[in-house]
FIGUSE-274709 format. One record per residue (C-alpha): residue in three letters; x, y, z. Coordinates in steps of 0.05 Angstrom, whole numbers, plus 5000, padded with zeros to 4 digits. Each point is the difference from the previous one (the first is absolute). Layout:
ALAXYZ
...
***
This chain:
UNK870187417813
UNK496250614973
UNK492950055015
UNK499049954929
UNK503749424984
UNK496449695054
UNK493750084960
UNK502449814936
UNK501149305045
UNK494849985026
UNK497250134919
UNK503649424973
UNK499249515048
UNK493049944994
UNK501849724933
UNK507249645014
UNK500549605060
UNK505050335055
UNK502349645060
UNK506750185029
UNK503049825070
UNK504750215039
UNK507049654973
UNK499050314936
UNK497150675020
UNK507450075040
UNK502849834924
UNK498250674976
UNK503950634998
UNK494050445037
UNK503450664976
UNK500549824937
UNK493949454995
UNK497950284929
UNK505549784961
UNK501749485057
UNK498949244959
UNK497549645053
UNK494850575006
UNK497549954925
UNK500649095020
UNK494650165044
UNK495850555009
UNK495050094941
UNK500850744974
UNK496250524952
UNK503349824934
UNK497949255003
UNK493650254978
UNK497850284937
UNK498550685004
UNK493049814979
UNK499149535058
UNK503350535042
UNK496150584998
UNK493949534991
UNK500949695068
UNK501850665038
UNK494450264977
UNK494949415029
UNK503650025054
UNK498550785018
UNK493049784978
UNK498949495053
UNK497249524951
UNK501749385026
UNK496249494951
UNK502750444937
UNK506249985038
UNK500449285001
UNK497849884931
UNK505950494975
UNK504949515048
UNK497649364962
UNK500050384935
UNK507750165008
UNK501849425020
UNK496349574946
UNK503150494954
UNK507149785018
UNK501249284964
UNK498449735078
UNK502749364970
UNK505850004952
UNK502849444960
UNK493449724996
UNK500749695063
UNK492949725016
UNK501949484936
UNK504449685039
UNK495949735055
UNK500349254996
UNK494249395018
UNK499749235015
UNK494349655008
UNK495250564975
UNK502950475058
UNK503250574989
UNK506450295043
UNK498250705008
UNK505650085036
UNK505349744961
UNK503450204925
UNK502949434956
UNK503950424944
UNK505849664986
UNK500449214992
UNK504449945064
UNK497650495050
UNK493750125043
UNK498750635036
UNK495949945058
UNK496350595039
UNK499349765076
UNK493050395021
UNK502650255061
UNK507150314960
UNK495750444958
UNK503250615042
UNK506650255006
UNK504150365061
UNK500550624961
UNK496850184924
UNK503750174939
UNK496950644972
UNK500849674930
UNK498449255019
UNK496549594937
UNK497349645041
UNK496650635036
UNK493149624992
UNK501149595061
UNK499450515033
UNK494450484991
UNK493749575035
UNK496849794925
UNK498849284995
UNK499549994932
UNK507450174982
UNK503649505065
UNK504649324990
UNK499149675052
UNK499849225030
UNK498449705068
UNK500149254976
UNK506949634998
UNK497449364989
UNK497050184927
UNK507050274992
UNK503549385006
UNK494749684964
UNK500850404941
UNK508249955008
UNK499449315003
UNK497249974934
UNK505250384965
UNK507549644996
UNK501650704962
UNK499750365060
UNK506350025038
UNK499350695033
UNK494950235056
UNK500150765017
UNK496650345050
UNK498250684982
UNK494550575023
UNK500450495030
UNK505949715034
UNK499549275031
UNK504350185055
UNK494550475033
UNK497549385035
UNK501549675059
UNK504749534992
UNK494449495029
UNK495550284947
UNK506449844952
UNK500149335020
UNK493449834984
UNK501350104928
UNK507649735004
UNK499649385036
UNK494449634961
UNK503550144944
UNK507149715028
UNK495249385026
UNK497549814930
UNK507449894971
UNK497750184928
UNK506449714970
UNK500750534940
UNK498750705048
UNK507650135003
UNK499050745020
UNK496550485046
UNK500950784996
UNK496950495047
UNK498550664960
UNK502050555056
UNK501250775017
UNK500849805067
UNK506750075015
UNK499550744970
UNK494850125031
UNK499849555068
UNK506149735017
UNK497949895070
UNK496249374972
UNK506449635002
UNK503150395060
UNK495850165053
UNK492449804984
UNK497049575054
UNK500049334942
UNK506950274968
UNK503749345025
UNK494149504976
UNK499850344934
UNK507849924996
UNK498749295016
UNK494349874952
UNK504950204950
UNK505549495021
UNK494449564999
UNK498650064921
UNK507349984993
UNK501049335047
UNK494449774948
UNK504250004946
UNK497150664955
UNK503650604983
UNK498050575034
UNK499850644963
UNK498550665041
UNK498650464942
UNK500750705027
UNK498150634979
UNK504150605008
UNK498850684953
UNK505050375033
UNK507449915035
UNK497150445063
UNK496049335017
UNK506549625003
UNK503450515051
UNK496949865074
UNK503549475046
UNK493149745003
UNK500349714932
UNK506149765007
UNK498949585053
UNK492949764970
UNK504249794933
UNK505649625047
UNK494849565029
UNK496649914936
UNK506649754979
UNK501149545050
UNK493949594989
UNK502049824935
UNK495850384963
UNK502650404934
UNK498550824995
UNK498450204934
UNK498550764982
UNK495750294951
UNK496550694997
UNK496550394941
UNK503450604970
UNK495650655023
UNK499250804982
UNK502150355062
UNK503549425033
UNK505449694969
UNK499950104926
UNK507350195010
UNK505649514985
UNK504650205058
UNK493749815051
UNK499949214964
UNK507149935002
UNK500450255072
UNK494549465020
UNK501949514959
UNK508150065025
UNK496050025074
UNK496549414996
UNK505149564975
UNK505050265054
UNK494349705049
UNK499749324967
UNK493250154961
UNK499749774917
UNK497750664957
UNK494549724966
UNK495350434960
UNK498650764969
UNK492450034982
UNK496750514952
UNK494350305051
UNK493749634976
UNK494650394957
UNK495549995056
UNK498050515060
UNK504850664992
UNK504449824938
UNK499250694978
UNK504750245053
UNK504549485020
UNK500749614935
UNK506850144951
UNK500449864934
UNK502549364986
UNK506550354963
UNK501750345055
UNK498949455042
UNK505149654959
UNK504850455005
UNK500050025073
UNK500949275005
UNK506149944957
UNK503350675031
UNK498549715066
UNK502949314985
UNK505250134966
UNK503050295064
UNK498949425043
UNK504749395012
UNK497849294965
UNK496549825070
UNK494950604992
UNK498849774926
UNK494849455018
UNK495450474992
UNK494550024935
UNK495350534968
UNK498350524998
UNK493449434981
UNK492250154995
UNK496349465033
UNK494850024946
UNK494349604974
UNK504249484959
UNK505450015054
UNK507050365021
UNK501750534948
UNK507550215005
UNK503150574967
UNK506749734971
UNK502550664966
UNK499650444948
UNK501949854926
UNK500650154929
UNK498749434952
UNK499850264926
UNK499250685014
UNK494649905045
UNK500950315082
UNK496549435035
UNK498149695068
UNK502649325015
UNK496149585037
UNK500349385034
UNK495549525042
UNK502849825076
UNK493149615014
UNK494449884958
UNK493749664997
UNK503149574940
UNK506349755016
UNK502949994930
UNK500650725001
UNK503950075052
UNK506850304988
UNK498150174928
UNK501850654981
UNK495850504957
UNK498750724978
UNK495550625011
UNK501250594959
UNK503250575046
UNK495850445043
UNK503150385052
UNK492850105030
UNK497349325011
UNK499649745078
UNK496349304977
UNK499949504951
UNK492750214961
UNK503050654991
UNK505949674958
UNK499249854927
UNK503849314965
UNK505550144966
UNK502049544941
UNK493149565012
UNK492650114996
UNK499549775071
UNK504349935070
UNK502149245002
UNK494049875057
UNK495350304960
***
């Protein structure tokens, strides 16, 4: 790297969280690292900031001004929607406690942030959930306590799905893991039917299922959910079909395989990383060659650097249906491109005209009112918008959520 791209690191990351290790760093094409898209994945860089924020960090820096310094950090980063789809709604109680650590958005499914997940073996440079990471209390999901957990599941016969999210879960130990798992398996809640484990791991890791000193209990704490009678879904994140192409993956998604466990992809649709059609149906052709279930495009959350990695949600369309159009029926599991937003999973089903009107249609995958789900509806066309609130009804005085 340049000296002076170095900086511009150096620059960024004391807003974005960077972490990298060595697995992913041998991912990169080093002669070409600035267009390389495992690069942009995870090294922060210049244009993630405003040019505002930019200049006004370099210049504290030069100063030496560490407290202004600081306060120009926090600034940025409150600046950036630190939590999108109003999140911190979604934190559920029983008994008067609250589970600061957990989100109950949809009727059937409880996400659950282990404390010592809240880290991940390498960072996404345009994470949402970027937060987690930068030391401030204030803007962390995160729970120690299973037992309030189960307390709380216990309590709500809706609740059929358990995932375990972060950061990554699979950072842990697998002892670590086991504290969290096995209590659960113990209390034989009879309508928990599923457990997921939110992961970049095997893109960014796969040495946790290979080689790691624990890989083998791990492998066997997962036969052991299965032997309990839940399905186990492994829902992995890949943005790119260079993750898929080492021998170490490979054999990490074999023995994930062999423990009974189901692989399901999903990935957000990024600026300068694969907002290209031939990239998705490379990956997506990839995965299902390995055994793994293409499972979701995202729309890059309005949160941390949307400004540079987020496409508008036309574009994003057209991506998806170029890219699975050219896929066999196997690859066509896959849904989106969908917001996660406040009222639930946004998908962008097409573009239309309906009495003269270019529109938007819209449907819900998941929402926070069941009824809606599946229901299309309109937005009048704009070729600009990356989010929902930037979309106007068409046909309506309101979006059906509203």
């Amino acid at each position: 790297m340049s000296q002076e791209d170095i900086e511009d690191v150096r620059l960024a990351a004391l807003v974005f969280p960077f972490k990298i290790n060595n697995y992913v760093a041998s991912l990169i094409d080093w002669p070409h690292y600035k267009d390389d898209p495992i690069f942009r994945l995870v090294f922060p860089h210049k244009d993630m900031l405003l040019p505002k924020d930019y200049n006004r960090l370099k210049k504290l820096m030069k100063s030496g001004n560490e407290g202004e310094l600081k306060k120009a950090i926090y600034d940025i980063r409150m600046s950036l929607n630190p939590h999108p789809a109003d999140q911190q709604s979604n934190i559920p109680e029983i008994g008067g406690k609250k589970l600061d650590g957990s989100q109950h958005k949809y009727k059937e499914t409880i996400l659950f942030f282990p404390k010592q997940g809240q880290t991940c073996h390498a960072y996404c440079s345009f994470c949402f959930r970027w937060p987690q990471f930068t030391g401030i209390e204030e803007l962390k999901f995160a729970m120690k306590e299973v037992d309030l957990l189960i307390e709380y599941i216990k309590a709500h016969p809706e609740i059929t799905d358990l995932i375990f999210t972060g950061g990554d879960p699979l950072i842990m130990s697998s002892k670590l893991l086991r504290s969290y798992i096995e209590p659960i398996l113990e209390a034989k809640i009879p309508h928990l039917q599923n457990i997921r484990f939110g992961t970049k791991t095997l893109g960014f890791w796969p040495y946790r299922f290979t080689t790691d000193k624990d890989a083998e209990d791990l492998l066997d704490l997962f036969g052991q959910i299965k032997a309990e009678g839940y399905h186990l879904a492994f829902m992995a994140h890949f943005n790119h079909y260079k993750e898929l192409e080492t021998s170490q993956v490979q054999e990490a998604v074999e023995k994930i395989h062999k423990t009974g466990a189901i692989i399901r992809t999903q990935a957000p649709i990024l600026k300068h990383i694969n907002d290209n059609p031939k990239v998705w149906r490379k990956m997506w052709t990839k995965q299902v060659q390995m055994g793994m279930v293409p499972y979701y495009m995202f729309i890059a959350r309005d949160t941390g650097a949307q400004h540079y990695f987020g496409v508008p949600l036309v574009k994003a369309w057209e991506i998806y249906k170029e890219a699975i159009s050219g896929v066999s029926g196997l690859g066509r599991t896959v849904r989106g491109p969908s917001m996660s937003a406040a009222p639930g999973k946004i998908a962008v089903s097409g573009v239309s005209e309906i009495e003269g009107q270019k529109v938007i249609v819209l449907s819900m995958l998941q929402a926070k009112n069941p009824e809606l789900v599946d229901r299309p509806f309109f937005a009048k066309y704009d070729e600009k918008a990356q989010w929902i609130d930037e979309l106007e009804p068409a046909f309506a005085d309101k979006f059906i959520f509203e």
